[in-house]
C-alpha positions in Angstrom: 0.0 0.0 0.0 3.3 2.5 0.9 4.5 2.3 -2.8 1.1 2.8 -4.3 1.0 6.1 -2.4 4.5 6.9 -3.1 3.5 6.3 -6.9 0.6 8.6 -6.7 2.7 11.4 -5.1 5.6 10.7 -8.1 2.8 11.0 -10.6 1.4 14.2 -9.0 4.6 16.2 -8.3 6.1 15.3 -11.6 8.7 17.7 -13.2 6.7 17.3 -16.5 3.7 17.5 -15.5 4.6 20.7 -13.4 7.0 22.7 -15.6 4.2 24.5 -17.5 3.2 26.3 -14.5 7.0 28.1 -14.4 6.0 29.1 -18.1 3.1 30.9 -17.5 4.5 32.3 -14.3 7.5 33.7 -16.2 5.7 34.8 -19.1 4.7 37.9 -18.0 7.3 39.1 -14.9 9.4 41.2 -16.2 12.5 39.9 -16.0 14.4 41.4 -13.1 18.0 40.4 -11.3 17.6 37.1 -9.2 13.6 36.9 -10.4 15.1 32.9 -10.5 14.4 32.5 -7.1 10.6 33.5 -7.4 10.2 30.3 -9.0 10.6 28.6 -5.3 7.2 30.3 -4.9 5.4 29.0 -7.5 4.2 25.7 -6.9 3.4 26.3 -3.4 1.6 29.3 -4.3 -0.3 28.0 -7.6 -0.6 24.1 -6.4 -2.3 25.6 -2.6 -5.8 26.2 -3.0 -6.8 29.1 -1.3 -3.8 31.3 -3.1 -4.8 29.7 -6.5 -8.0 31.2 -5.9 -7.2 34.5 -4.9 -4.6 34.5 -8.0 -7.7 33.1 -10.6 -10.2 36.6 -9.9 -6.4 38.4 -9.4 -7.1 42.3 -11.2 -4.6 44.3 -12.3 -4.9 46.5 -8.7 -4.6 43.2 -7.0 -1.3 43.8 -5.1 1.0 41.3 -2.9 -0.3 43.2 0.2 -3.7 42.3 -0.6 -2.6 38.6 -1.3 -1.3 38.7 2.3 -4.4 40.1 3.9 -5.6 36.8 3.7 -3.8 34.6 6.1 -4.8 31.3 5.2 -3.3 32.3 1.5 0.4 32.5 3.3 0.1 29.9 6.1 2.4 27.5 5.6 4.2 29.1 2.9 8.2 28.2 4.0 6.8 24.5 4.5 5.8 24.5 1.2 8.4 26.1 -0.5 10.7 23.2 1.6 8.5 20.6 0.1 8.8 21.8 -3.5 12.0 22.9 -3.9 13.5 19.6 -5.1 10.8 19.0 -7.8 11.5 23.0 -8.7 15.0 22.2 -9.4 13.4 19.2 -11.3 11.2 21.6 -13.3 13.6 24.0 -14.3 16.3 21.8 -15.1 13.7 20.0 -16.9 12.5 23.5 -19.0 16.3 24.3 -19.5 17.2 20.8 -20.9 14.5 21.6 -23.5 15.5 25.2 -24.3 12.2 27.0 -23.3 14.0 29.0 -20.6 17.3 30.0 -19.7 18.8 31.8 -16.6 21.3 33.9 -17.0 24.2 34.8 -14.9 21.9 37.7 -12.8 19.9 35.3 -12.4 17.4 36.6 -14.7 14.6 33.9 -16.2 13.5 34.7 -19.7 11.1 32.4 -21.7 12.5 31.4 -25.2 10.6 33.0 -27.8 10.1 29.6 -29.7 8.0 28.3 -26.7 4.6 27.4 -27.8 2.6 28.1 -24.5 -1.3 27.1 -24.9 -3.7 29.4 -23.3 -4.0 28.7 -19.7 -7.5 26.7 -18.8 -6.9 25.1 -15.5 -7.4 27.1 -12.2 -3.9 26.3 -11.1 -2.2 27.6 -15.1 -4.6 30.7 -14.6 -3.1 31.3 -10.8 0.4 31.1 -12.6 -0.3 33.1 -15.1 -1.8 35.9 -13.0 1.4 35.9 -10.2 3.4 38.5 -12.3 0.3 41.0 -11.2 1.4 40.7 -7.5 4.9 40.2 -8.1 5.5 43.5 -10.2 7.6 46.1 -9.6 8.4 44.7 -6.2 12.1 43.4 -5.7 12.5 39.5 -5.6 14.3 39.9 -1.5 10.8 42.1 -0.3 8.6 39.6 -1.9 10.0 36.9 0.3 10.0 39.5 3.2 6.7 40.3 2.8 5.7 37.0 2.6 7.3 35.8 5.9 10.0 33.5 3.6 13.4 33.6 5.7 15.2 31.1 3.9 14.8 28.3 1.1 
């Protein structure tokens, strides 16, 4: 019964079923010195359902201060971020292998042009698509700050 579960969770948290979600996060931040580390945040932002929500009806005044109001959007957060950050690295060397992003030497993420992304249709591909909104013009250190994030 243990290795049937552990199945299920390697099918869930797979690297290629979860790299499109970096795509559409990356798609629209602007790309910024260390923005690489905001894709720590992703999964446990987009994949946890109370943030995925708030991210889905995200407007363009939606801010990352009113993404914290709600506590229940950011509890947990650096126990999520611990629990994903191996099948990040996963994802990312996963979207790098197959040239659709790159990271520079700042740091800096940018999509390759050549990457055919399909519109997003799921609530958790919306979420990612919508986290440059609350992410913008905010540096990639105060976003963790603000988000209680200490370490990854």
């Amino acid at each position: 019964m243990s290795r049937m579960i552990d199945s299920f969770y390697e099918i869930y948290n797979s690297p290629f079923l979860l790299a499109n979600y970096f795509l559409f996060a990356y798609k629209n931040l602007p790309a910024s010195k260390n923005n690489a580390l905001l894709a720590y945040l992703v999964l446990p932002i987009v994949l946890y359902p109370p943030s995925a929500n708030f991210l889905k009806n995200a407007k363009a005044t939606s801010s990352l201060v009113s993404f914290r109001k709600g506590k229940e959007r950011i509890a947990g957060l650096p126990n999520r971020i611990l629990h994903y950050k191996e099948v990040t690295n996963q994802c990312l060397q996963y979207l790098m292998d197959n040239n659709l992003l790159c990271v520079d030497e700042n740091m800096t993420v940018r999509i390759n042009k050549d990457a055919n992304l399909p519109d997003a249709k799921t609530i958790e591909e919306l979420a990612a698509a919508k986290l440059s909104i609350i992410f913008q013009d905010i540096p990639v250190q105060t976003v963790f700050r603000l988000l209680g994030v200490k370490s990854i």
